[in-house]
C-alpha positions in Angstrom: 11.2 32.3 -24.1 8.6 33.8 -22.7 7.7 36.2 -19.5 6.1 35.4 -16.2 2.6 36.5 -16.9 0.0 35.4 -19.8 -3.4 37.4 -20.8 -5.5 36.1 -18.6 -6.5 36.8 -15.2 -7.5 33.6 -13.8 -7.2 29.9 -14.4 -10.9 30.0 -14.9 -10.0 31.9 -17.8 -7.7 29.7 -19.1 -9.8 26.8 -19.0 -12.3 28.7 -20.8 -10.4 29.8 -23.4 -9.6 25.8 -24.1 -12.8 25.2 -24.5 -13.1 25.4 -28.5 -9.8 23.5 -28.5 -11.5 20.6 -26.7 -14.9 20.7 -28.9 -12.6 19.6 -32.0 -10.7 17.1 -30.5 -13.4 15.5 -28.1 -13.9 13.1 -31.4 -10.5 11.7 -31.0 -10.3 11.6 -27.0 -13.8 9.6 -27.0 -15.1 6.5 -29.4 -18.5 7.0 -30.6 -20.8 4.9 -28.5 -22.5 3.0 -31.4 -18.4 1.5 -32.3 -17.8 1.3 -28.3 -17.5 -2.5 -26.8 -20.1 -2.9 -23.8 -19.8 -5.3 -21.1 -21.7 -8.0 -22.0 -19.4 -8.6 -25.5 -16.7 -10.3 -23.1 -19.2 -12.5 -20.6 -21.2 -15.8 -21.2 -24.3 -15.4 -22.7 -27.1 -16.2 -20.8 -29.8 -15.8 -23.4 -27.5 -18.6 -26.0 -29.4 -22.4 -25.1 -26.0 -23.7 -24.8 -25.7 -20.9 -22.0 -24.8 -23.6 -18.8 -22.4 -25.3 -20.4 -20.5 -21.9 -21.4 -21.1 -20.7 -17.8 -19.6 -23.9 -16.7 -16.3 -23.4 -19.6 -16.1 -19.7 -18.0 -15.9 -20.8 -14.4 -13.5 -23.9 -15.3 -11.5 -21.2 -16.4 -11.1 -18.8 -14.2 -10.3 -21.2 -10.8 -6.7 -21.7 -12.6 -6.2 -17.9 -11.4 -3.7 -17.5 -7.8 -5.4 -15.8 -5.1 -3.1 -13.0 -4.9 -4.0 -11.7 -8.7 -8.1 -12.1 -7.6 -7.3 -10.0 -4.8 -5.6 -7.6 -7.0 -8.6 -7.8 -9.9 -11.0 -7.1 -6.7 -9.5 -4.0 -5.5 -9.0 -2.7 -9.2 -12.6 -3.3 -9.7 -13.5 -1.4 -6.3 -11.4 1.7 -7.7 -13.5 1.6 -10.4 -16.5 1.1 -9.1 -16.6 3.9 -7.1 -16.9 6.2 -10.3 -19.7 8.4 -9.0 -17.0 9.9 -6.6 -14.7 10.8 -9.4 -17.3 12.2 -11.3 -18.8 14.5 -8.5 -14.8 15.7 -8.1 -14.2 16.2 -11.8 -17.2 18.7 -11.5 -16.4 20.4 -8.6 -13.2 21.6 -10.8 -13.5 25.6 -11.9 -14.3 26.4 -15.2 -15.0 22.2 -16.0 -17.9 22.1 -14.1 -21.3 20.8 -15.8 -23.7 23.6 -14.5 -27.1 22.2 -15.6 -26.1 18.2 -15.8 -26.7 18.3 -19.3 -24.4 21.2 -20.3 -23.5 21.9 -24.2 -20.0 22.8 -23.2 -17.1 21.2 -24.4 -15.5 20.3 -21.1 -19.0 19.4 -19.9 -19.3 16.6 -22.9 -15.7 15.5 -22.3 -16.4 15.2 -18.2 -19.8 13.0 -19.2 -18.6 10.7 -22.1 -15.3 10.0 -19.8 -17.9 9.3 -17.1 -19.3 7.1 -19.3 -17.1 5.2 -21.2 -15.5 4.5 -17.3 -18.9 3.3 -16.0 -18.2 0.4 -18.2 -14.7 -1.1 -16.5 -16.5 -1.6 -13.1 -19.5 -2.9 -14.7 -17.7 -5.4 -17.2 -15.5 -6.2 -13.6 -17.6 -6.9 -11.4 -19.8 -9.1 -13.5 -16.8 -10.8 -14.5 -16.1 -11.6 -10.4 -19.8 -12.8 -9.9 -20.0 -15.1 -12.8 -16.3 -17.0 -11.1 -18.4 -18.0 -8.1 -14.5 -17.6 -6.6 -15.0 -14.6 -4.4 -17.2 -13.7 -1.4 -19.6 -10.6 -3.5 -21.0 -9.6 -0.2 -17.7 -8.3 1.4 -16.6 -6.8 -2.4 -19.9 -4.8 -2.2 -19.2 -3.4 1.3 -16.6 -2.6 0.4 -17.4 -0.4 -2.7 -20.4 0.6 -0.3 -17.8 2.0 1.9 -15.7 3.5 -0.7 -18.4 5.7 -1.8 -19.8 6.3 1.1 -15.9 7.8 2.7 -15.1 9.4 -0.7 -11.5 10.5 -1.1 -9.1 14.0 -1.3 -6.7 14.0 -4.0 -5.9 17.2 -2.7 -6.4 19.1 -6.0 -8.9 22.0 -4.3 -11.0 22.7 -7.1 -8.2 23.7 -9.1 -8.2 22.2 -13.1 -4.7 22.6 -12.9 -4.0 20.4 -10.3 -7.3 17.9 -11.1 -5.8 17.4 -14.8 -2.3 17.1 -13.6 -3.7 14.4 -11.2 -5.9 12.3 -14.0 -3.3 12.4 -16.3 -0.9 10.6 -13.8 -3.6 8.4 -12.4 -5.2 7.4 -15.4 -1.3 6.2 -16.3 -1.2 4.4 -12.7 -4.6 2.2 -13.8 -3.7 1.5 -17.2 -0.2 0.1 -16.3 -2.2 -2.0 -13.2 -4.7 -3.1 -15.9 -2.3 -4.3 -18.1 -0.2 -6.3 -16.1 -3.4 -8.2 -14.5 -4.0 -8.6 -17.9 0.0 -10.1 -18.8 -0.8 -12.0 -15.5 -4.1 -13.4 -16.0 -2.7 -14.8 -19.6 0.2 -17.0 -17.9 -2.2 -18.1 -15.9 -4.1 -19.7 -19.0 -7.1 -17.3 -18.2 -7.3 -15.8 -21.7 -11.2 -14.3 -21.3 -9.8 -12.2 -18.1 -6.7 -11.4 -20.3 -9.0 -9.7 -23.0 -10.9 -8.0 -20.3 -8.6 -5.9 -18.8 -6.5 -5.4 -22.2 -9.4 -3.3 -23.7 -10.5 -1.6 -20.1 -6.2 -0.7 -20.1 -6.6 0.4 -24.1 -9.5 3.0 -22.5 -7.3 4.3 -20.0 -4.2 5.0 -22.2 -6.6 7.0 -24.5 -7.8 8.9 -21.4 -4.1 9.4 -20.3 -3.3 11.0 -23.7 -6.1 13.3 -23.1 -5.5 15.0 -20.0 -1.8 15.4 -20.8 -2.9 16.8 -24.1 -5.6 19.5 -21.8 -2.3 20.1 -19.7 -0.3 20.4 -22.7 -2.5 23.3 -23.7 -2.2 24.9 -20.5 1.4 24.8 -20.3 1.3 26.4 -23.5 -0.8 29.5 -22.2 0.1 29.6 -19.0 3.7 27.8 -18.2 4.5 29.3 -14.9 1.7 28.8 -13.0 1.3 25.4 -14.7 5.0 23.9 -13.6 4.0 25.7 -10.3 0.9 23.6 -9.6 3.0 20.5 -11.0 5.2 21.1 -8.6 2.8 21.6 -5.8 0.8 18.4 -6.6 4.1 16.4 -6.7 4.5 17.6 -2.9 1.1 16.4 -1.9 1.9 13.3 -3.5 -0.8 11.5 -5.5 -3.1 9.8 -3.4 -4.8 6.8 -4.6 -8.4 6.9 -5.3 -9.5 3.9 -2.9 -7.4 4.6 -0.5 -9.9 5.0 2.2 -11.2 1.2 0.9 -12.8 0.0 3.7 -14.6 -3.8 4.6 -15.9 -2.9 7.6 -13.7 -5.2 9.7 -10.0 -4.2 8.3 -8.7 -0.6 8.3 -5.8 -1.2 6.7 -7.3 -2.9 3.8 -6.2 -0.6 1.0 -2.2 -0.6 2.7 -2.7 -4.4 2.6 -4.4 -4.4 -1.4 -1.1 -2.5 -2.5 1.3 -4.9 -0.8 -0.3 -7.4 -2.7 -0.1 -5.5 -6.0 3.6 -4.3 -5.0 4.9 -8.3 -4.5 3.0 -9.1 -8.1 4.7 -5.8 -10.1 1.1 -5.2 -10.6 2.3 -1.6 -9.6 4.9 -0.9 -7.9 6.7 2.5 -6.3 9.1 1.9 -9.4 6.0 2.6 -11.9 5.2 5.5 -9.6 8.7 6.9 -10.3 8.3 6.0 -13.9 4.8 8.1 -14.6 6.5 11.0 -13.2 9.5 10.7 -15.7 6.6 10.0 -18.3 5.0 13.7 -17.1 8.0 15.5 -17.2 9.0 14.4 -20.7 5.9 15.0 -21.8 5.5 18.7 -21.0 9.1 19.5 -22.1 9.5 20.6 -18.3 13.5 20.7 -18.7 13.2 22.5 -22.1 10.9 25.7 -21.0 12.6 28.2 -20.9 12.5 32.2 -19.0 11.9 31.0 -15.7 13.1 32.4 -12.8 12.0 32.6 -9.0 9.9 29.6 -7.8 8.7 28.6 -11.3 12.5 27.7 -12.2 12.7 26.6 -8.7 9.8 24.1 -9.8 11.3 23.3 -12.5 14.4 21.8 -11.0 12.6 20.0 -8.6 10.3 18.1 -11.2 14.0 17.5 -13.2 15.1 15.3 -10.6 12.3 13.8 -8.9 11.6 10.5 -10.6 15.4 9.6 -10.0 15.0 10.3 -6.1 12.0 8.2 -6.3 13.5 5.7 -8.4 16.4 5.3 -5.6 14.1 5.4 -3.0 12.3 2.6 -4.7 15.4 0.5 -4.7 15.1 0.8 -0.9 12.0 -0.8 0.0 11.5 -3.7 1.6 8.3 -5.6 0.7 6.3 -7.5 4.4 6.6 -11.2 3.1 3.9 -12.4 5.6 0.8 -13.9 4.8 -2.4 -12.3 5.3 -6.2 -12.9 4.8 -8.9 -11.5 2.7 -12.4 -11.4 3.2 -12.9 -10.8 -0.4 -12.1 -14.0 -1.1 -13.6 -16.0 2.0 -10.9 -15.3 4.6 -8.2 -17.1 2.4 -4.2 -16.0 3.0 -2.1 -14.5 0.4 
């Protein structure tokens, strides 16, 4: 039990108070850099003298991959290349913010080494697509041109509340889309590609566990106005980070990417039901208890929302038709 106010005055404060709490467990949440896999463990090397012939064993490979899954891999990789977006966001959030760039804070360190060990799925990605010599590069990098260039609201303010309740689902939603172009890319016989995006899914789960663990905290100190903002970002619904993906010919590109993800159960509205139940469970939200007014309000709501979605997912209808891609010359899916 407990009553409707806590000792601190602010969010800010909150956050602030975590901040010792984050210096000792920043160990776990990040590997040490000198243990950490890099990019260029999973590609051909090109300094080996029998470097052709493995560049021609890695392209052999990868033309046994369906069209609809490279379009999928692409539009993962764009999310993820557009990094420098989620970074400048993460920073804009009170209280997390890394005032001189190279801060000593706790919440600083966590915002960089997350930054950085993130930097490495686009990188390892899009190298990955370039070596294939399957996909047009050109129209992939306008596209993560434009994707940087239009940014994106998650509609989280600049509220830590709201920004952690929003990584922790999102960083769910990626490793679940990682993972299954990973199951995917395996029945496929592409085993290199199955690797890949195994270990970039490992790095996501580990970053899921720690912005439910920083929202666990919170929920601790603060319940109400936590299952408040839980609440309030379940309204806004999450928005995807490359939503406004963009090739300069198709505006609907992103609407189109998803489609293609949805027909594959690469993600689907399902999962999106699913991470909610995930979220709720996690934080206990049906066991706090002492609520009243819009908190318990709140509270019911979150109770039931992943089965309204879950019906509503058993509702949709999937558009069958064919379309084309420019990321991969024009060719229909």
């Amino acid at each position: 039990m407990f009553k409707e106010e806590n000792k601190f005055n602010s969010r800010f404060e909150v956050i602030k108070s975590l901040e010792s709490f984050v210096d000792q467990k920043i160990h776990d949440l990040l590997n040490p850099i000198e243990q950490s896999w890099q990019p260029s463990d999973f590609l051909p090397d090109m300094k080996s003298e029998g470097w052709h012939e493995e560049l021609i064993e890695f392209r052999k490979r990868s033309m046994s991959l369906p069209d609809n899954l490279i379009v999928v891999l692409i539009g993962d990789m764009i999310t993820e290349e557009a990094l420098p977006t989620y970074q400048t966001w993460l920073n804009r959030l009170e209280g997390v913010t890394d005032i001189t760039g190279s801060s000593d804070n706790a919440w600083a360190k966590w915002s960089r080494g997350w930054t950085s060990e993130e930097n490495r799925h686009g990188d390892l990605l899009n190298k990955y697509l370039y070596l294939t010599g399957i996909v047009n590069m050109r129209a992939v990098e306008v596209t993560i041109h434009h994707l940087i260039n239009n940014g994106f609201n998650p509609k989280t303010e600049n509220d830590p509340y709201l920004g952690f309740i929003y990584t922790s689902f999102q960083e769910r939603a990626t490793k679940i889309s990682h993972s299954n172009v990973a199951k995917l890319a395996k029945k496929a016989g592409e085993d290199r590609l199955h690797k890949i995006c195994g270990i970039i899914a490992g790095d996501e789960a580990r970053h899921e566990k720690a912005y439910k663990l920083f929202m666990t905290k919170i929920f601790e100190v603060d319940p109400v106005q936590a299952i408040l903002s839980f609440a309030k970002m379940m309204k806004s619904k999450i928005t995807m980070p490359a939503n406004l993906m963009y090739d300069g010919n198709d505006k609907n590109l992103f609407a189109r990417f998803s489609n293609v993800a949805q027909k594959l159960e690469i993600y689907t509205a399902k999962d999106y039901a699913e991470i909610i139940s995930n979220l709720v469970n996690g934080w206990n939200i049906d066991k706090l208890g002492g609520l009243s007014g819009m908190a318990a309000k709140a509270q019911d709501y979150l109770c039931t929302l992943s089965e309204r979605y879950l019906a509503v997912s058993k509702r949709l209808s999937i558009a069958g038709a064919n379309e084309k891609f420019s990321w991969i010359f024009g060719r229909e899916v």
